[in-house]
DSSP file (Angstrom, degrees, kcal/mol; ACC not computed):
  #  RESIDUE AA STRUCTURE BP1 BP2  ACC     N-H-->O    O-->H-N    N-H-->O    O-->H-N    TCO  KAPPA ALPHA  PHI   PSI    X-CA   Y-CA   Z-CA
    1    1 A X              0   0    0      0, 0.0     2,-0.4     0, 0.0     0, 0.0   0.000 360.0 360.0 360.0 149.5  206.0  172.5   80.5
    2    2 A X        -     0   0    0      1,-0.0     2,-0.3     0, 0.0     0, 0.0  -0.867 360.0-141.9-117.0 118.7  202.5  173.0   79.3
    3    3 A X        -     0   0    0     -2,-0.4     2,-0.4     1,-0.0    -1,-0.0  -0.634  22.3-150.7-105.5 137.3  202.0  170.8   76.1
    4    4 A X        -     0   0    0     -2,-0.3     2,-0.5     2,-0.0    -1,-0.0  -0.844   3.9-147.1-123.2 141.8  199.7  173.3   73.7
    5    5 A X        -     0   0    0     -2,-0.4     2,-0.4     2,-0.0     3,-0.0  -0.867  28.0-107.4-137.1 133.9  197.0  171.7   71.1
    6    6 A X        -     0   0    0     -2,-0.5    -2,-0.0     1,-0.1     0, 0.0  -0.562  19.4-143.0 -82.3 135.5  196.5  173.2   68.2
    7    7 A X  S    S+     0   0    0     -2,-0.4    -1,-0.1     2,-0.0     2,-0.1   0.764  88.2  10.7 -59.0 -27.7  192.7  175.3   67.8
    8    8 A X  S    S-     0   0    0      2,-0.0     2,-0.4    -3,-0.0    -2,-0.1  -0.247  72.6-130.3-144.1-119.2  192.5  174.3   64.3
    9    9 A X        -     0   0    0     -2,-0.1     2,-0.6     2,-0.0    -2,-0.0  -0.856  21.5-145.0 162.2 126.6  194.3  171.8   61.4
   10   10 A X        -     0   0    0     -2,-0.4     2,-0.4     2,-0.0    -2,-0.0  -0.960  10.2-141.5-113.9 119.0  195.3  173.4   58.1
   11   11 A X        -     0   0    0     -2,-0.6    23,-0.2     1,-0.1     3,-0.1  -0.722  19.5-178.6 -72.5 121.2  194.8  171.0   55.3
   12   12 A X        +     0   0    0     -2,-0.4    -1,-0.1     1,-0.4     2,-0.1  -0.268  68.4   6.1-140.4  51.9  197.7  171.4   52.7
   13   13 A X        -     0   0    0     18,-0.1    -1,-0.4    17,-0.0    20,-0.1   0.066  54.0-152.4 157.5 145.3  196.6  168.8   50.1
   14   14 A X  S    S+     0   0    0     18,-0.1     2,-0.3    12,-0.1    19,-0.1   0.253  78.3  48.1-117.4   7.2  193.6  166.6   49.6
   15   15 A X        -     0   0    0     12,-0.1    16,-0.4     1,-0.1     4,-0.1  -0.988  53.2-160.0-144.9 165.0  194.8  163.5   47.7
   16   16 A X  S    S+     0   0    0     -2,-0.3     2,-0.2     2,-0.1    -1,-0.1   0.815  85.7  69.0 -96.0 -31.2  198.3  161.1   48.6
   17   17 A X  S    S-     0   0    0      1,-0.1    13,-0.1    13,-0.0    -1,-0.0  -0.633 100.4-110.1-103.6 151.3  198.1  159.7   44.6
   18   18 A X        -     0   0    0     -2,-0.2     2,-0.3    11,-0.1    -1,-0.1  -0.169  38.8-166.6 -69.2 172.7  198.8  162.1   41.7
   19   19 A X        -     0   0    0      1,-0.1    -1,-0.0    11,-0.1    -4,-0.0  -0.812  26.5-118.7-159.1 104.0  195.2  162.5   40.2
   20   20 A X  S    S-     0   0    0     -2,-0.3     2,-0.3     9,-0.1     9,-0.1   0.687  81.5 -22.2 -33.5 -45.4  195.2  164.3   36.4
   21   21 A X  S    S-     0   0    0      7,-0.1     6,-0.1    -3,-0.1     0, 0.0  -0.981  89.3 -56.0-157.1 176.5  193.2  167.4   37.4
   22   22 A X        -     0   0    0     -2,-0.3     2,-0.2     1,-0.1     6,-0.2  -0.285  54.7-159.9 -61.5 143.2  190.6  168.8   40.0
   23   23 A X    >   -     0   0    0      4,-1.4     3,-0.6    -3,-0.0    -1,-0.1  -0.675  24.1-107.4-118.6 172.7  187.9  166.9   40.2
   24   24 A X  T 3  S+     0   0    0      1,-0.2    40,-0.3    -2,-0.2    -2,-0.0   0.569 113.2  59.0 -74.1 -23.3  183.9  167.4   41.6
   25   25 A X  T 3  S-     0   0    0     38,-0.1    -1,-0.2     2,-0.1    38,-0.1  -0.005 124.4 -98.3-105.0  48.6  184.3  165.4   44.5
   26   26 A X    <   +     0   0    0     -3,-0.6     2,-0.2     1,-0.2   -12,-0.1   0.131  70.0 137.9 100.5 -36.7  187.1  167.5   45.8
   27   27 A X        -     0   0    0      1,-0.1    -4,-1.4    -6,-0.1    -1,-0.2  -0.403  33.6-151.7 -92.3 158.9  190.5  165.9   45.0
   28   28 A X        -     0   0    0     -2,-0.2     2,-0.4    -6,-0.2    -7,-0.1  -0.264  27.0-108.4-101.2 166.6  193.7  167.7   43.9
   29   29 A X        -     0   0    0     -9,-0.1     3,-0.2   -11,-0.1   -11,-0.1  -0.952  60.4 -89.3-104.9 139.6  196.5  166.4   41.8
   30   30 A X  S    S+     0   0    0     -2,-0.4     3,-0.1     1,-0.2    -1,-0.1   0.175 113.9  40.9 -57.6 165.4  199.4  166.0   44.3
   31   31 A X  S    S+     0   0    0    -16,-0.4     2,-0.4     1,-0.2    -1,-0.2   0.891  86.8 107.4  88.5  10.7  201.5  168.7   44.8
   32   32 A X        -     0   0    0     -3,-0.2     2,-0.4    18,-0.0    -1,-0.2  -0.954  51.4-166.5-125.2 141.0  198.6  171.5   44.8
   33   33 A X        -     0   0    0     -2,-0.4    17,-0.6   -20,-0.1    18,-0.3  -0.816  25.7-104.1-134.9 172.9  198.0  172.8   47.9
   34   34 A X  E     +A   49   0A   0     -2,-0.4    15,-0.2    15,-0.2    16,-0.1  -0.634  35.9 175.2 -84.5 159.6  195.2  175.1   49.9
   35   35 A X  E     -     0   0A   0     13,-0.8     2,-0.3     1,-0.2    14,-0.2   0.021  61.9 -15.6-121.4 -45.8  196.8  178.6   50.4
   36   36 A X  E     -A   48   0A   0     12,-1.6    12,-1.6    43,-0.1     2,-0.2  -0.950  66.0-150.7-158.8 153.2  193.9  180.5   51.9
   37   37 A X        +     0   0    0     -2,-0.3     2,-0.3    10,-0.2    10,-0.1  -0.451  13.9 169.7-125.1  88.0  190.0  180.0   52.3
   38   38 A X        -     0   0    0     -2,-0.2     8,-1.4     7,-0.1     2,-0.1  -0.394  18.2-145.2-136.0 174.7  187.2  181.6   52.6
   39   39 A X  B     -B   45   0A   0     -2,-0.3    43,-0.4     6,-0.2     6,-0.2  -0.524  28.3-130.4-101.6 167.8  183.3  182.1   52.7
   40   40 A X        -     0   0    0      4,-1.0    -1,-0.1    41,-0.1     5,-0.1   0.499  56.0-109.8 -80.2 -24.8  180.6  184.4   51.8
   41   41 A X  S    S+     0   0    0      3,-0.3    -2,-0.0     1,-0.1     4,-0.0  -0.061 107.2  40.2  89.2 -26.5  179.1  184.2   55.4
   42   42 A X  S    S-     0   0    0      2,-0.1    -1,-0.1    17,-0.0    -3,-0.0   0.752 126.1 -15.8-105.2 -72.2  175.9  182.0   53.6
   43   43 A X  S    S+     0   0    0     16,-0.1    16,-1.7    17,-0.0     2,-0.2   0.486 101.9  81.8-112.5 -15.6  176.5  179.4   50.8
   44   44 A X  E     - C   0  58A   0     14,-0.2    -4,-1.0    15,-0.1     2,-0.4  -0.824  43.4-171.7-123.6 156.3  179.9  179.7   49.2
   45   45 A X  E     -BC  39  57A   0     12,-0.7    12,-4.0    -2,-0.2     2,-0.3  -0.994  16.3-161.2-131.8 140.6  183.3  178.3   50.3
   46   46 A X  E     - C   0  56A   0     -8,-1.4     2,-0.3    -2,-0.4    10,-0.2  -0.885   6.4-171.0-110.0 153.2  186.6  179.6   48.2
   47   47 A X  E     - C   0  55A   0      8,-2.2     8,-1.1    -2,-0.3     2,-0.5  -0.916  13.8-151.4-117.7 165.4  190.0  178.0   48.0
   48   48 A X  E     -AC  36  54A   0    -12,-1.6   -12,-1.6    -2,-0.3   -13,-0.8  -0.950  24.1-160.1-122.9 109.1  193.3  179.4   46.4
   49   49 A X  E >   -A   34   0A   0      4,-4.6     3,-1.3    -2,-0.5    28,-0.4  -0.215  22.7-114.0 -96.0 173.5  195.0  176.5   45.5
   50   50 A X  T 3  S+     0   0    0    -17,-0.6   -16,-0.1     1,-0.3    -1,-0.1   0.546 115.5  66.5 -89.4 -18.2  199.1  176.6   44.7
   51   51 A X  T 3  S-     0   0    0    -18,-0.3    -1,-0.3     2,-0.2    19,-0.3   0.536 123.7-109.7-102.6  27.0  198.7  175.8   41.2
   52   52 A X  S <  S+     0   0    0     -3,-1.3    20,-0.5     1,-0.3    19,-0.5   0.910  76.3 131.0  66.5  75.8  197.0  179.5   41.0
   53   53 A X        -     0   0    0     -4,-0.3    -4,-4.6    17,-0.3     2,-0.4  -0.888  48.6-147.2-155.9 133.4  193.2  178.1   40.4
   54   54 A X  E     -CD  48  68A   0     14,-1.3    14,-3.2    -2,-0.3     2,-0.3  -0.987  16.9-170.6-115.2 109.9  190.4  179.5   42.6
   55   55 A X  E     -CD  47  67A   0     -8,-1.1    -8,-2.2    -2,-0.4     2,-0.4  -0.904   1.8-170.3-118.5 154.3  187.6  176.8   43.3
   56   56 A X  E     -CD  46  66A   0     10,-1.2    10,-1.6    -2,-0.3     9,-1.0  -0.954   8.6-170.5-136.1 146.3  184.4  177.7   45.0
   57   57 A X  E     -CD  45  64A   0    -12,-4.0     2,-1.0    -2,-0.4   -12,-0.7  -0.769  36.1 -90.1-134.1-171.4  181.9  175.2   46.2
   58   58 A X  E  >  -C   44   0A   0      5,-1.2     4,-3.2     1,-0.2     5,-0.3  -0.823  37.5-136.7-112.1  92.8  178.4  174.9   47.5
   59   59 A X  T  4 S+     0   0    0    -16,-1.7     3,-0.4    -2,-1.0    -1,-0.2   0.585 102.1  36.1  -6.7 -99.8  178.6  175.2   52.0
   60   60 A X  T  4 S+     0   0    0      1,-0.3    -1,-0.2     2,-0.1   -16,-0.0   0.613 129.5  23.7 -62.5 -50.6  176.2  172.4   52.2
   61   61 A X  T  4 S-     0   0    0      2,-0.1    -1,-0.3     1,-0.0    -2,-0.2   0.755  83.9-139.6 -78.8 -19.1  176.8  170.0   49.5
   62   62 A X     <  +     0   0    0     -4,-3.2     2,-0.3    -3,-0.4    -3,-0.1   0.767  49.5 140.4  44.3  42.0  180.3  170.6   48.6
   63   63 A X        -     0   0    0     -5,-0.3    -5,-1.2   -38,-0.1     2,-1.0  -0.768  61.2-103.1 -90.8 147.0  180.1  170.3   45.0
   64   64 A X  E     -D   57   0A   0    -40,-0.3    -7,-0.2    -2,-0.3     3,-0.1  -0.671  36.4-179.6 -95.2 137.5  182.1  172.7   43.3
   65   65 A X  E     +     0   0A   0     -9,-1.0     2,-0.3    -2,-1.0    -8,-0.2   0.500  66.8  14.3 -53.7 -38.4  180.3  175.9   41.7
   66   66 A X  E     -D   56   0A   0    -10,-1.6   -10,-1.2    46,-0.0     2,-0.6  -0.934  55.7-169.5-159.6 131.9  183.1  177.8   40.1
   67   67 A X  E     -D   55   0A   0     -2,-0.3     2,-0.4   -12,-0.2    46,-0.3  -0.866   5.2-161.8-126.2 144.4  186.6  177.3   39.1
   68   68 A X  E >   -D   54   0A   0    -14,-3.2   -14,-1.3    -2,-0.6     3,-0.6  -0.641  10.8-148.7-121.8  92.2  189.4  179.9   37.9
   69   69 A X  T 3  S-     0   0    0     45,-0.7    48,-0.9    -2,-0.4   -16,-0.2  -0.081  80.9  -9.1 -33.9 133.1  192.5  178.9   36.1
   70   70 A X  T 3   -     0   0    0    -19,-0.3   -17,-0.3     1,-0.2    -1,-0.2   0.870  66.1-179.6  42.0  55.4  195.3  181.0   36.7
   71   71 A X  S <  S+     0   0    0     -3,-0.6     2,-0.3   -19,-0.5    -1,-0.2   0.729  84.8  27.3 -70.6 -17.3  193.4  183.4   38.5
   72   72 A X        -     0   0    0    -20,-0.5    -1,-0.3     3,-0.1     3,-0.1  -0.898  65.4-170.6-165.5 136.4  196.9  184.9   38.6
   73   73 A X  S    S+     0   0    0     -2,-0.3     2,-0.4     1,-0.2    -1,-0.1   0.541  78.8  48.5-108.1 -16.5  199.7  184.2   35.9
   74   74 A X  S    S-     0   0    0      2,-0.1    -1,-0.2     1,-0.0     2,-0.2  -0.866 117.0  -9.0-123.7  84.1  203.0  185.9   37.7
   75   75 A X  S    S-     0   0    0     -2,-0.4     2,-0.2    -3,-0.1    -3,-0.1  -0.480  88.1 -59.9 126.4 164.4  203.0  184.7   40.9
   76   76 A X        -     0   0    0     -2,-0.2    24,-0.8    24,-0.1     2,-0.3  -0.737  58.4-109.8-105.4 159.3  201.2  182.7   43.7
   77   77 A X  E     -E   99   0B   0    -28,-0.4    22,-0.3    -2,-0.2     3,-0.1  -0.595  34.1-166.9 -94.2 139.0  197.6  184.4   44.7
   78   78 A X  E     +     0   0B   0     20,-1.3     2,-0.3    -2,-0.3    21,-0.2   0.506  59.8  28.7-109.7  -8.2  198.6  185.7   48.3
   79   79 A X  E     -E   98   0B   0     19,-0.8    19,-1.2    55,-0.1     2,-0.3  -0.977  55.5-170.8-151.2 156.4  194.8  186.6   49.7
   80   80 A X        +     0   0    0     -2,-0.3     2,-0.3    17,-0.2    17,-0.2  -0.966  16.9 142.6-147.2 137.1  191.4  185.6   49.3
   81   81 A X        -     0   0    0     15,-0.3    15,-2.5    -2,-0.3     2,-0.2  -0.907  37.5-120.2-155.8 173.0  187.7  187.0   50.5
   82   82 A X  E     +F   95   0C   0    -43,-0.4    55,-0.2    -2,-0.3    13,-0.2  -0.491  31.2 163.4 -97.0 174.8  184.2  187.3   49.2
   83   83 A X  E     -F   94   0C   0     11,-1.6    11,-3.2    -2,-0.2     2,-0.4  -0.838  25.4-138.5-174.0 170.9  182.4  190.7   48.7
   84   84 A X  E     -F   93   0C   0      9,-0.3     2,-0.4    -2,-0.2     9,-0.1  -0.939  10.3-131.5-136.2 156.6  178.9  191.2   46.4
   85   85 A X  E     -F   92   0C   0      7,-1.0     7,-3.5    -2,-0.4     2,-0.6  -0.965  23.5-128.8-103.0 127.2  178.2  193.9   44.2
   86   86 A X  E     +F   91   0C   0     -2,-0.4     5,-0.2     5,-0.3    -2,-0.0  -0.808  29.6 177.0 -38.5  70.4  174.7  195.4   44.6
   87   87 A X        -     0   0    0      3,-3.1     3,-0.2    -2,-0.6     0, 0.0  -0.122  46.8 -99.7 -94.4-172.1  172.3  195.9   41.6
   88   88 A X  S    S+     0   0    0      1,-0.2     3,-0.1     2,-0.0    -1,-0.1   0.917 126.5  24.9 -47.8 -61.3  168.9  197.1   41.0
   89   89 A X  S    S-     0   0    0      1,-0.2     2,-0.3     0, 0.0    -1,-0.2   0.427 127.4 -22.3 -76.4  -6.5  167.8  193.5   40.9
   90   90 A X        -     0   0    0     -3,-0.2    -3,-3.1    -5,-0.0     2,-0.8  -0.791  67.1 -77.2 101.9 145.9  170.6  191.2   43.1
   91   91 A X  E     -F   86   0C   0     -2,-0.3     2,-0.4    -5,-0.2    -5,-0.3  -0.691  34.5-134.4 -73.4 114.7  173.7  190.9   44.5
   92   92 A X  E     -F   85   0C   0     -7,-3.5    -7,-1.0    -2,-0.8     2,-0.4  -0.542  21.5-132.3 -63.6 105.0  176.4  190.0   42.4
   93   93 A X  E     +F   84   0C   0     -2,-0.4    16,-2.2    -9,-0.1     2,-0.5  -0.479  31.9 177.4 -40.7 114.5  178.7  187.0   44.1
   94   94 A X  E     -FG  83 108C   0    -11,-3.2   -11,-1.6    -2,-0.4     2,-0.4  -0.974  27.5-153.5-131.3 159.0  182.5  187.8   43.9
   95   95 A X  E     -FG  82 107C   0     12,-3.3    12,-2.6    -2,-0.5     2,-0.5  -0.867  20.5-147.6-117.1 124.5  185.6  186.1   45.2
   96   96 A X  E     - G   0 106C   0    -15,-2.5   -15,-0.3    -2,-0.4     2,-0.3  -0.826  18.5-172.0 -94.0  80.5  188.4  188.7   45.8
   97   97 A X        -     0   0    0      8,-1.2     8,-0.5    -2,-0.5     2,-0.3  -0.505   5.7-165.3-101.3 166.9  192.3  187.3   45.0
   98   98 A X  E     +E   79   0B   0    -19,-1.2   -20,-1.3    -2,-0.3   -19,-0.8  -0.899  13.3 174.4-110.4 146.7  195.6  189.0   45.7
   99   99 A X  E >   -E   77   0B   0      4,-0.8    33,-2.3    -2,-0.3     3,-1.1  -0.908  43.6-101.7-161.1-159.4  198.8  188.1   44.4
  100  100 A X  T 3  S+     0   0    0    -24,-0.8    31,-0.1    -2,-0.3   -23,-0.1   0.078 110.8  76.4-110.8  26.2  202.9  188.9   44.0
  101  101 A X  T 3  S-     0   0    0      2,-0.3    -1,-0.3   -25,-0.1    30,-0.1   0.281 114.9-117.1-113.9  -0.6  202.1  190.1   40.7
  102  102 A X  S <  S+     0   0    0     -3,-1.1    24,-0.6    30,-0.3     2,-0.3   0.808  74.6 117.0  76.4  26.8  200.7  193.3   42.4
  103  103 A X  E     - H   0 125C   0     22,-0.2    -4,-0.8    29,-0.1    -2,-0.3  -0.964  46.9-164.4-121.6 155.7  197.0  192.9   41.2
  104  104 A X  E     - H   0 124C   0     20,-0.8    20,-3.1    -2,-0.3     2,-0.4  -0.972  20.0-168.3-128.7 120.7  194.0  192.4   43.1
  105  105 A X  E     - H   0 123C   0     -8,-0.5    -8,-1.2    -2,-0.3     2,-0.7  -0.836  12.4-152.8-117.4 151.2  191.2  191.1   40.7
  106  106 A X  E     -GH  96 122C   0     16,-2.0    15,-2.0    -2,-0.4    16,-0.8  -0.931  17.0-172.3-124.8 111.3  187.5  190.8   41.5
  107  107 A X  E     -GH  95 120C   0    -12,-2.6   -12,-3.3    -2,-0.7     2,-0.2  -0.885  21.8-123.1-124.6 145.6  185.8  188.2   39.5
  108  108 A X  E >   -G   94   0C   0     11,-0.8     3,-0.5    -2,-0.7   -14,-0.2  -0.587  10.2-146.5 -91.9 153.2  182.1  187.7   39.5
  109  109 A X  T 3  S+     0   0    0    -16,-2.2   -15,-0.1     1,-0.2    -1,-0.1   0.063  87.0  73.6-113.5  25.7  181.1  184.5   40.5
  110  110 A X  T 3  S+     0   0    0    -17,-0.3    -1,-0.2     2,-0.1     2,-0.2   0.237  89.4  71.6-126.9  17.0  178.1  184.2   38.2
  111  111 A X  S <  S-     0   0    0     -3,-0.5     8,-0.1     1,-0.1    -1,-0.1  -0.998  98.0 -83.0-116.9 139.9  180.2  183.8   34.9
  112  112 A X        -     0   0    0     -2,-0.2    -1,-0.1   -46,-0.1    -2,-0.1   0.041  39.6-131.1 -23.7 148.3  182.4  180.9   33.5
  113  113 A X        -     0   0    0    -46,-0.3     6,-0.9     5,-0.1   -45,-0.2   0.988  33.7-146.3 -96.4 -73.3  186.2  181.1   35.3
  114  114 A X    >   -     0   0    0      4,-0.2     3,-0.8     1,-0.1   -45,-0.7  -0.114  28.9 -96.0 118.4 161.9  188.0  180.9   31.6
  115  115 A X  T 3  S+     0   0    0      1,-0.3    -1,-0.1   -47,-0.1   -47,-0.0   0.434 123.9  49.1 -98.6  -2.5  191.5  179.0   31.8
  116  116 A X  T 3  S-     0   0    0     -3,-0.1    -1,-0.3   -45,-0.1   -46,-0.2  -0.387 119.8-101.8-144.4  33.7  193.8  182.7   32.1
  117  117 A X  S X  S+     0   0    0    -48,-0.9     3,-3.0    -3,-0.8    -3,-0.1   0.781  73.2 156.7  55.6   5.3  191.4  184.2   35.0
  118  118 A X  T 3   +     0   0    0      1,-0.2    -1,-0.2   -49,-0.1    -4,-0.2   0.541  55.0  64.4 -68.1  -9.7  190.0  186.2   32.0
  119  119 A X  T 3   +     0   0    0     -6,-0.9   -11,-0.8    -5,-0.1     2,-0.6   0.261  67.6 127.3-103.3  30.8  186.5  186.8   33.8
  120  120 A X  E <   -H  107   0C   0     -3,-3.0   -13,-0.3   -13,-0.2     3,-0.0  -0.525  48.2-156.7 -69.2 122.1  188.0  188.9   36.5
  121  121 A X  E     +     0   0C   0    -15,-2.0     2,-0.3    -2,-0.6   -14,-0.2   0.834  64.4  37.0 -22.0 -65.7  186.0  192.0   36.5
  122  122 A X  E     -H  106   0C   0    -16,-0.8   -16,-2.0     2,-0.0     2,-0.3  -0.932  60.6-158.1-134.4 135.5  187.8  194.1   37.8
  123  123 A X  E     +H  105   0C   0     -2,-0.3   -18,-0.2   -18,-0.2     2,-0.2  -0.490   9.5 178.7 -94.7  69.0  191.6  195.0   37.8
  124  124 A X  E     -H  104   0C   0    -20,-3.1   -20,-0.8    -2,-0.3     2,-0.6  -0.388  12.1-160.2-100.3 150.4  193.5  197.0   40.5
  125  125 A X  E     -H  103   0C   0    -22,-0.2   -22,-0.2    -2,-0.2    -1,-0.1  -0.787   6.4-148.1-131.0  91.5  196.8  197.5   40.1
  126  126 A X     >  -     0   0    0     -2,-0.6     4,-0.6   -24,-0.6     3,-0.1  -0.202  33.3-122.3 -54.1 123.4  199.5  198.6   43.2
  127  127 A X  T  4 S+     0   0    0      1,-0.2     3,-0.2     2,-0.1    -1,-0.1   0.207  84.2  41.0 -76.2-164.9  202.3  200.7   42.0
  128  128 A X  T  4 S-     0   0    0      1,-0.2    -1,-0.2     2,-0.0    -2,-0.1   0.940 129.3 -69.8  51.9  42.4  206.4  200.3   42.1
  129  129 A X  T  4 S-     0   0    0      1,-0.1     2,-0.5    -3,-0.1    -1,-0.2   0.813  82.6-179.5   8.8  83.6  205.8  196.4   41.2
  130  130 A X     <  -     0   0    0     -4,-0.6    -1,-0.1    -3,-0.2    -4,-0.1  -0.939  27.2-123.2-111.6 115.9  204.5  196.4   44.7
  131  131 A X        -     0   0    0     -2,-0.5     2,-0.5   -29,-0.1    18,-0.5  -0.345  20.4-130.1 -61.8 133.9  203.1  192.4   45.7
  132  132 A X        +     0   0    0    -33,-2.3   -30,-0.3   -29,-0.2    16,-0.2  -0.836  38.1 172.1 -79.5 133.1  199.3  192.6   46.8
  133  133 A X        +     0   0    0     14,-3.2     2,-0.3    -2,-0.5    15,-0.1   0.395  56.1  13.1-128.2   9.5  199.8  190.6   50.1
  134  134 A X  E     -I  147   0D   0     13,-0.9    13,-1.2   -35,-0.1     2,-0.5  -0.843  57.6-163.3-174.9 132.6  196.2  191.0   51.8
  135  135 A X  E     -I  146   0D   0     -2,-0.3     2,-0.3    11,-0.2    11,-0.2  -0.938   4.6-174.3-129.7 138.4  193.2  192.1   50.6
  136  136 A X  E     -I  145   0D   0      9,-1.7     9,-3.5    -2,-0.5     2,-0.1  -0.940  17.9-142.8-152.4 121.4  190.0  193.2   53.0
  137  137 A X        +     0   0    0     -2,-0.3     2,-0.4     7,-0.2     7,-0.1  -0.234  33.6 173.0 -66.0 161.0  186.4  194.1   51.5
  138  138 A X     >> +     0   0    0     -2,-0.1     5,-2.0     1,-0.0     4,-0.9  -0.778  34.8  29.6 169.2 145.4  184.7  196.9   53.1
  139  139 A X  T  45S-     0   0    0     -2,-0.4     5,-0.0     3,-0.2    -1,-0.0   0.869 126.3 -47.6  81.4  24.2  182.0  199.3   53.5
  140  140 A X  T  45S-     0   0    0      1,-0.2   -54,-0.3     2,-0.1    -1,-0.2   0.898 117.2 -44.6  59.8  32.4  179.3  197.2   51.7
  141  141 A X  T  45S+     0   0    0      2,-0.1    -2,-0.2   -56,-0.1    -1,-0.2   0.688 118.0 116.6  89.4  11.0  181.7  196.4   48.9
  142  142 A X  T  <5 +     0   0    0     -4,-0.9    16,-1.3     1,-0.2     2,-0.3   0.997  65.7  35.3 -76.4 -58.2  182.8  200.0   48.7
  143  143 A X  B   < -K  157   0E   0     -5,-2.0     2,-1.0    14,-0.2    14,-0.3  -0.782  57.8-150.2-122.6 111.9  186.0  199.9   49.4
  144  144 A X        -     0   0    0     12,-2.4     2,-0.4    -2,-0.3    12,-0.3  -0.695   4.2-170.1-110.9 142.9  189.4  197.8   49.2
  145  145 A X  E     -I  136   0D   0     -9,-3.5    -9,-1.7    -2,-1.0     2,-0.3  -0.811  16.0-178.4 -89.4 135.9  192.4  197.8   51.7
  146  146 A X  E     -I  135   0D   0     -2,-0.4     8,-1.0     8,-0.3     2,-0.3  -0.966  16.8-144.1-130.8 129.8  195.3  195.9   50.0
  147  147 A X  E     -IJ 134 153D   0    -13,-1.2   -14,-3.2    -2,-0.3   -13,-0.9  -0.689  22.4-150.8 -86.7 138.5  198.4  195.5   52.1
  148  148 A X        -     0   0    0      4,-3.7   -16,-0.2    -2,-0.3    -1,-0.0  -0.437  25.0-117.5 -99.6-158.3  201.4  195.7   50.2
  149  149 A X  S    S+     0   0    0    -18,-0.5   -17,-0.1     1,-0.1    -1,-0.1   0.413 108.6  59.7 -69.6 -14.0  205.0  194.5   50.2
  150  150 A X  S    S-     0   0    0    -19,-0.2    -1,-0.1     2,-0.1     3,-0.1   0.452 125.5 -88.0 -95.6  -7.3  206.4  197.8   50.5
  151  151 A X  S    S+     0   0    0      1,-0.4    -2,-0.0    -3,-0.0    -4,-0.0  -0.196  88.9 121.5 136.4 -43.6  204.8  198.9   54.1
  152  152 A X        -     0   0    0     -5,-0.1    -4,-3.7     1,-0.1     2,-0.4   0.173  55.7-150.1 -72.0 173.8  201.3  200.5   52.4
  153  153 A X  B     -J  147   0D   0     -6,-0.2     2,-0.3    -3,-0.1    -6,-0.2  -0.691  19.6-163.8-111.8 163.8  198.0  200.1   52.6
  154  154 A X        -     0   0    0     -8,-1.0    -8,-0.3    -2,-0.4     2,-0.1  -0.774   8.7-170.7-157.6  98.2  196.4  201.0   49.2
  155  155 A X        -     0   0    0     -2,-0.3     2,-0.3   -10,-0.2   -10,-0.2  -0.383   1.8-166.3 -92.8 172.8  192.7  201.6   49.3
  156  156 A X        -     0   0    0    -12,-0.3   -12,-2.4    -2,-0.1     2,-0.3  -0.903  23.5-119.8-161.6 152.6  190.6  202.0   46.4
  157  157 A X  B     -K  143   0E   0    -14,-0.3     3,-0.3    -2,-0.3   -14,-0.2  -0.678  25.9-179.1-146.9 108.8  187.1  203.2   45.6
  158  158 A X        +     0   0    0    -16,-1.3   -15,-0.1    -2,-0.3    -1,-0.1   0.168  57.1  94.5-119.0  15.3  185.1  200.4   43.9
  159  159 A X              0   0    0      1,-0.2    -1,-0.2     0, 0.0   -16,-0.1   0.398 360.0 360.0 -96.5  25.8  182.1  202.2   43.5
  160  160 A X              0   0    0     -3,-0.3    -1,-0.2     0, 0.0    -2,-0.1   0.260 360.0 360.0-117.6 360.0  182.5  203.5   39.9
């Protein structure tokens, strides 16, 4: 039998001793765990932690940049991605959650995170209390695919 080694190692929690809240150099209070992670493709890395807090750090240094309480208040956040908004002047950062609460929120990453997820942007909202369970950017930030719980796909038009 052919003994099989895993390609990568999933971290599901970054301190052994409880630890009162997230701290700057990284560590969790036990009991919080990674759920998904991901980057911008340049500078930023996001996690969606189990106690439904979104932390974003800085690639190179690994200080963190941006935090969101309760980025989602019924339910554990079930995806994460980046995407930017274009303006006239720059690209707007945002980090892109999903969750079982059927929302997919887009919060820009260039205001305070607020303890209730209260500077998500943007709200879209899957009918038939339908769980967001994956969410995919697209189109230069035109477009989102959200899988649901029910079978669909449910795009939506994020340029107005």
């Amino acid at each position: 039998m052919k003994n099989l080694m895993p390609n990568r190692t999933v971290v599901t929690s970054f301190a052994s001793a409880a630890i009162s809240t997230a701290s700057n150099d990284g560590t969790y209070e036990e009991g919080h765990y990674v759920l998904h992670v991901a980057n911008n493709g340049s500078s930023l890395l996001s996690c969606a932690l189990s106690n439904q807090c979104v932390l974003t750090y800085d690639r190179e240094t690994m200080k963190k940049v941006h935090s969101i309480e309760r980025a989602h208040t019924n339910g554990q956040i079930t995806d994460l991605c980046h995407s930017q908004v274009n303006s006239s002047s720059s690209a707007i950062p945002l980090v892109v959650t999903s969750g079982q609460d059927g929302l997919v929120k887009l919060f820009d990453l260039r205001t305070n995170g607020g303890s209730n997820g209260t500077s998500s942007a943007l709200h879209l909202h899957l009918p038939d209390k339908t769980e967001a369970l994956s969410v995919s950017i697209g189109y230069q930030g035109a477009l989102a695919a959200v899988g649901g719980s029910k079978g669909h796909i449910h795009f939506f038009d994020l340029r107005n």
